[in-house]
KEKE-3310 file (N, C-alpha, C; in steps of 0.2 Angstrom, whole numbers, plus 5000, padded with zeros to 4 digits):
npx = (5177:5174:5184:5185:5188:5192:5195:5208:5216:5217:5222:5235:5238:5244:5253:5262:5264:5271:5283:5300:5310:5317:5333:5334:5340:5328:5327:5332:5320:5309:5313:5313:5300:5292:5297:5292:5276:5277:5281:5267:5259:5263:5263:5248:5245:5244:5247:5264:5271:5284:5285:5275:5271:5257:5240:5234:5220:5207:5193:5185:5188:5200:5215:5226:5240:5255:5262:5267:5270:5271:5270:5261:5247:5241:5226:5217:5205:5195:5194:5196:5211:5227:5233:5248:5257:5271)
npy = (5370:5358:5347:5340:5325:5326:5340:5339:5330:5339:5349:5343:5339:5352:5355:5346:5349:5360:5360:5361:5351:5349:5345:5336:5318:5304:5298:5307:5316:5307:5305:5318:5323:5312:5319:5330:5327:5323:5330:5341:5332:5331:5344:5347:5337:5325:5307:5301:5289:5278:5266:5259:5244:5230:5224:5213:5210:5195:5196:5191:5193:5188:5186:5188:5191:5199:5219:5232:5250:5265:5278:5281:5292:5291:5301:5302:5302:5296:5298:5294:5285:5291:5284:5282:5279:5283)
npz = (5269:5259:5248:5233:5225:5212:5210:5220:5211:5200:5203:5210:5195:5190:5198:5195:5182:5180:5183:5182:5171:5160:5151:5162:5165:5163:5175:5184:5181:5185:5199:5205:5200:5210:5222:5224:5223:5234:5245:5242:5248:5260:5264:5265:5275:5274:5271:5262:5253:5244:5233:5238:5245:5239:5241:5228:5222:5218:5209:5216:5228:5236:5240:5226:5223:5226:5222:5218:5218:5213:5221:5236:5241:5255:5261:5272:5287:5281:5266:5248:5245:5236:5223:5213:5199:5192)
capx = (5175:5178:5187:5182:5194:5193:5199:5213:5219:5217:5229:5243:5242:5244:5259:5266:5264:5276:5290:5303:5315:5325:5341:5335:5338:5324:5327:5333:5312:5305:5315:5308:5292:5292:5296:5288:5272:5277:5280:5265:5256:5265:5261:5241:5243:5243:5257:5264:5273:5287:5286:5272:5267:5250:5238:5233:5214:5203:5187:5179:5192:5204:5221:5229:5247:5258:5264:5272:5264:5277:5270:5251:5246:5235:5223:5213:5197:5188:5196:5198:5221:5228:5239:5250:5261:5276)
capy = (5368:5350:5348:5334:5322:5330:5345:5338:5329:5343:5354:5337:5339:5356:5354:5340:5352:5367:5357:5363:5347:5354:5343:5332:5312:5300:5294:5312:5320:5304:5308:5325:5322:5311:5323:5337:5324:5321:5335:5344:5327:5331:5351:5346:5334:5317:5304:5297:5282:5277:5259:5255:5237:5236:5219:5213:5203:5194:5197:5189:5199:5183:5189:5184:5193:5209:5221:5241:5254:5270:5281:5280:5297:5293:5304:5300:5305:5293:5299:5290:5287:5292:5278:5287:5278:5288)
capz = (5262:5256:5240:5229:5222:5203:5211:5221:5204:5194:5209:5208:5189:5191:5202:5191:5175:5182:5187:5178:5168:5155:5152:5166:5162:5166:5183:5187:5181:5190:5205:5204:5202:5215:5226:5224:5225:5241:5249:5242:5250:5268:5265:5266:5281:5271:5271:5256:5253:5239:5233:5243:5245:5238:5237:5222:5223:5212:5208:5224:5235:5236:5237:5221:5224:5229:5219:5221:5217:5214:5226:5237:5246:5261:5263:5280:5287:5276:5260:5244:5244:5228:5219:5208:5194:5187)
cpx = (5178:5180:5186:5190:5195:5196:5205:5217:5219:5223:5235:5243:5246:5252:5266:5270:5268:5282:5292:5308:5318:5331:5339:5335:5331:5322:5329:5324:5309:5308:5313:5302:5290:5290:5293:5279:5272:5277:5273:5256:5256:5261:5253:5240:5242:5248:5256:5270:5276:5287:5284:5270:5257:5246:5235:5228:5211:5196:5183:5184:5197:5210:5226:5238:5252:5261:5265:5268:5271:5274:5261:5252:5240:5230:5221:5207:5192:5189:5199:5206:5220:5234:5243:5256:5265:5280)
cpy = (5362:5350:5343:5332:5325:5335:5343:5335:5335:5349:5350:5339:5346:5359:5351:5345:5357:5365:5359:5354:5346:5349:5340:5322:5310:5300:5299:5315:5313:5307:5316:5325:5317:5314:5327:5332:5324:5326:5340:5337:5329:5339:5350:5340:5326:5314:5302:5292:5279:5271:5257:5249:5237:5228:5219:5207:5201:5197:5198:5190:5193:5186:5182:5184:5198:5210:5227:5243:5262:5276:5280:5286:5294:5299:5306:5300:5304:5294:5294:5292:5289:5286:5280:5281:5284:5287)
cpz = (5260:5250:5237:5226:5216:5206:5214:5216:5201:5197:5208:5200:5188:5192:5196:5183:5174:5183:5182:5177:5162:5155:5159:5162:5166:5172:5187:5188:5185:5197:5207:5204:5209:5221:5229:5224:5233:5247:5248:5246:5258:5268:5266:5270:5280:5273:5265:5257:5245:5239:5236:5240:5244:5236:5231:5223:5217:5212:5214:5229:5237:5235:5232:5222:5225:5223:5222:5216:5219:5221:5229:5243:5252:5263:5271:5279:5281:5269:5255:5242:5238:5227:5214:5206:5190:5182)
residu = (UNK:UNK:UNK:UNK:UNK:UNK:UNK:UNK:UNK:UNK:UNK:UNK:UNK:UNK:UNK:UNK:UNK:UNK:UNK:UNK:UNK:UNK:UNK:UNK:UNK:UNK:UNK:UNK:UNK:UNK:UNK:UNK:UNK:UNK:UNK:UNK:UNK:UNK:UNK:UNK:UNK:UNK:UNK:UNK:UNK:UNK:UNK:UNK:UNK:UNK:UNK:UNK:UNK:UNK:UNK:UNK:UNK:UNK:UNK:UNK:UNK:UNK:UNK:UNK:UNK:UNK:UNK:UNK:UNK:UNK:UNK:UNK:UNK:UNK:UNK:UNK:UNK:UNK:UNK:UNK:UNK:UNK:UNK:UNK:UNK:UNK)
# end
């Protein structure tokens, strides 16, 4: 069965929505979230990637210049990555 991207986002927010962070600071709930991205990224055979390096083009594909990108799920086998801001 293929799973469409809406569905795989709607599973990640899913995930994201349960997390318990109560009395967590900031940089404690991103670190959390994070995580638990990433492991439920390796538990379905993906890689993900913290602070990945990510170009940045122009219009007519002309690299303009880098930036980061908090975490990027690889999918494979042809599948559009995920690019996740936290």
């Amino acid at each position: 069965m293929t799973v469409t991207l809406t569905e795989t986002i709607d599973e990640l927010a899913a995930l994201v929505f349960t997390l318990q962070t109560d009395g967590l600071s900031a940089r404690a709930i991103t670190a959390r979230v994070t995580t638990a991205i990433a492991s439920w990224a390796h538990a379905k055979g993906w890689s993900a990637r913290k602070e990945a390096r990510v170009e940045l083009r122009r219009i007519d594909g002309s690299l303009q210049d880098y930036g980061f990108i908090d975490l990027i799920v690889r999918r494979g086998a042809g599948e559009a990555d995920l690019a996740i801001e936290i």
